[in-house]
C-alpha positions in Angstrom: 27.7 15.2 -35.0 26.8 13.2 -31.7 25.6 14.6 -28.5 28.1 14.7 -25.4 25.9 14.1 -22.9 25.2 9.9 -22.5 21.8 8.5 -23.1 19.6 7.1 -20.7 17.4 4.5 -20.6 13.8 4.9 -19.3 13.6 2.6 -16.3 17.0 4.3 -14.2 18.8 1.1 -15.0 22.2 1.8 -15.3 22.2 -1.5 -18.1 22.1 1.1 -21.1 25.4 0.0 -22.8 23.4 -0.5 -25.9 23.8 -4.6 -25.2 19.6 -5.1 -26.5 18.4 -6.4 -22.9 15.2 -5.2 -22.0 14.6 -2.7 -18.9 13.2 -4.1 -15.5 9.7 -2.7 -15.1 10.4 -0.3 -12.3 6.5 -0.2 -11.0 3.7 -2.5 -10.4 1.4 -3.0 -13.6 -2.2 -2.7 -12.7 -2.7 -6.4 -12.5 -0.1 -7.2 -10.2 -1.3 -4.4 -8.3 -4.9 -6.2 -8.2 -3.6 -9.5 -7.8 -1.4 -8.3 -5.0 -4.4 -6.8 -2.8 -6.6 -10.2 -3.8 -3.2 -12.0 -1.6 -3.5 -9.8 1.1 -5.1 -10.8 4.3 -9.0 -10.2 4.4 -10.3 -8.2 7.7 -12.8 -10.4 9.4 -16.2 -9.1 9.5 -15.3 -5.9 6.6 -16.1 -5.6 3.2 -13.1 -7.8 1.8 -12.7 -5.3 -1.4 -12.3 -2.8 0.8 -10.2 -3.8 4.0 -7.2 -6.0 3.9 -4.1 -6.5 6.2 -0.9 -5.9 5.1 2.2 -7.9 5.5 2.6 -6.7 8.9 -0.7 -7.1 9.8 -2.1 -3.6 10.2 -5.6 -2.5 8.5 -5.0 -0.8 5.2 -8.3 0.8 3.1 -8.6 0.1 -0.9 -9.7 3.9 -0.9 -6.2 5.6 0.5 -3.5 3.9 -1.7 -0.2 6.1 -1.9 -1.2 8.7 0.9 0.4 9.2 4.6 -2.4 8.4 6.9 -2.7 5.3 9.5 -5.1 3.2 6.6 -2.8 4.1 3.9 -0.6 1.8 1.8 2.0 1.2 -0.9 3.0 -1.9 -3.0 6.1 -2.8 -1.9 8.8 -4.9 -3.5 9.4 -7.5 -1.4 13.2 -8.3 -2.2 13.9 -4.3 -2.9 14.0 -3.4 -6.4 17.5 -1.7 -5.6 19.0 -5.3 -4.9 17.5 -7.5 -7.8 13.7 -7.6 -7.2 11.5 -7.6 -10.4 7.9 -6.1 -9.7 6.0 -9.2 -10.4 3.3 -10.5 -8.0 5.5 -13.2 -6.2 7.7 -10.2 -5.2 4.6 -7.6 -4.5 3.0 -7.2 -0.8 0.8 -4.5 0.5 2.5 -2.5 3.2 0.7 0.4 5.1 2.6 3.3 3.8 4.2 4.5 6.8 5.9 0.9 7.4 6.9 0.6 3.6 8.8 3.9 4.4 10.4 2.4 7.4 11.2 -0.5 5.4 12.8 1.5 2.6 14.9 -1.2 0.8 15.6 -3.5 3.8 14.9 -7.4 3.5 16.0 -8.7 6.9 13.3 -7.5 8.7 10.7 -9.5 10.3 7.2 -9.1 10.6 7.7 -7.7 14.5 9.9 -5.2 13.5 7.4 -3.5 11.1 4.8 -3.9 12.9 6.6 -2.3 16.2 6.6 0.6 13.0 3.0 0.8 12.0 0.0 3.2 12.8 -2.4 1.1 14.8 -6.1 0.7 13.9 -8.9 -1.3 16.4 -12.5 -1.7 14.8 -15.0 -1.1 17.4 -18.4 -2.3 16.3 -19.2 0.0 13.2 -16.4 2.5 13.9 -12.6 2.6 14.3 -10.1 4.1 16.4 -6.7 5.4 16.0 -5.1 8.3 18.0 -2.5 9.0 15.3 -5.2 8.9 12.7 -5.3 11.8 10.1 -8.7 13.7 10.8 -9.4 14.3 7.2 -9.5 10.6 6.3 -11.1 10.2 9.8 -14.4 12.7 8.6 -14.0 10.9 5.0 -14.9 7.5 6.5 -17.0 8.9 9.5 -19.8 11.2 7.8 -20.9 8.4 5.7 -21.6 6.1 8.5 -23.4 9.0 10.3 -25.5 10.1 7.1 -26.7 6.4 6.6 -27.2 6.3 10.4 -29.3 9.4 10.7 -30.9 8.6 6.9 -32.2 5.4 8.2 -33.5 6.8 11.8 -35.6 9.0 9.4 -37.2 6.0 7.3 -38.1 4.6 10.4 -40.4 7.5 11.5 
C-alpha cells in the first residue's frame, strides 16, 4: 500500500517528479559564505576581518550575521533564488540585513534605492554613531573599547 499524501523533496523545489535531477542548494555553504565576505568592500582604517561594506555600501560587523540591528547582515542571492539564482559565490553579496529584507526577491534595484533603505553608521575616531542603532549591540561593541581604555590608563600609572 502507498501513502496518499505526495513526497517532497528536501530543498522546497517543486522538481520532485522523480526525473533524477539534483536539488538546487537552497543556502550558502560555508565557503561561499567566507569567500562572499573576502568580496566585500573593506572599511578603510578597521580591522578588515571584521568590518566590510555591503553591496549598498553601509558598514556591516563579522560578529552580527543574521540579526536586526543597523551592523547586521544576511547573504543575499543576488539574482533571487525564487527566479533562478543558484547560491554560488558569483551570485552571493553581503547585504545589511534590514536592506536584504527590503530587497526581498527584487533584482531591479539599484544601489541608491537600497541604500535610501539602510541603517546608517559614521565611524568617529574610535567610536561610531547611529541614532537607529540597537543599544544592546551598541554596549556589546562599546564596553570593550572603554575596558581597554580605562585598562591602559591604569598601566600607565
Amino acid at each position: 500500500m502507498s501513502s496518499s499524501s505526495p513526497q517532497r523533496s528536501m530543498g522546497g523545489n517543486s522538481n520532485s517528479g522523480g526525473g533524477g535531477e539534483d536539488q538546487r542548494p537552497r543556502f550558502f555553504d560555508k565557503m561561499v559564505k567566507k569567500m562572499c565576505w573576502e568580496n566585500a568592500e573593506i572599511v578603510p582604517g578597521r580591522h578588515p576581518e571584521r568590518w566590510r561594506k555591503d553591496a549598498a555600501g553601509n558598514i556591516v560587523c563579522k560578529r552580527f550575521c543574521n540579526c536586526h540591528g543597523c551592523l547586521c547582515y544576511e547573504y543575499d542571492h543576488i539574482l533571487p533564488f525564487s527566479k533562478g539564482g543558484e547560491s554560488t559565490v558569483d551570485n552571493c553579496q553581503i547585504l545589511q540585513t534590514r536592506v536584504n529584507r527590503f530587497k526581498s526577491n527584487r533584482q531591479e534595484l539599484n544601489k541608491t534605492q537600497l541604500k535610501g533603505y539602510s541603517c546608517e553608521i559614521n565611524f568617529t575616531g574610535m567610536l561610531f554613531y547611529s541614532p537607529r542603532i540597537c543599544p544592546l549591540i551598541f554596549l556589546c561593541l562599546l564596553l570593550p573599547t572603554l575596558f581597554a581604555m580605562e585598562f591602559q590608563s591604569m598601566n600607565d600609572l
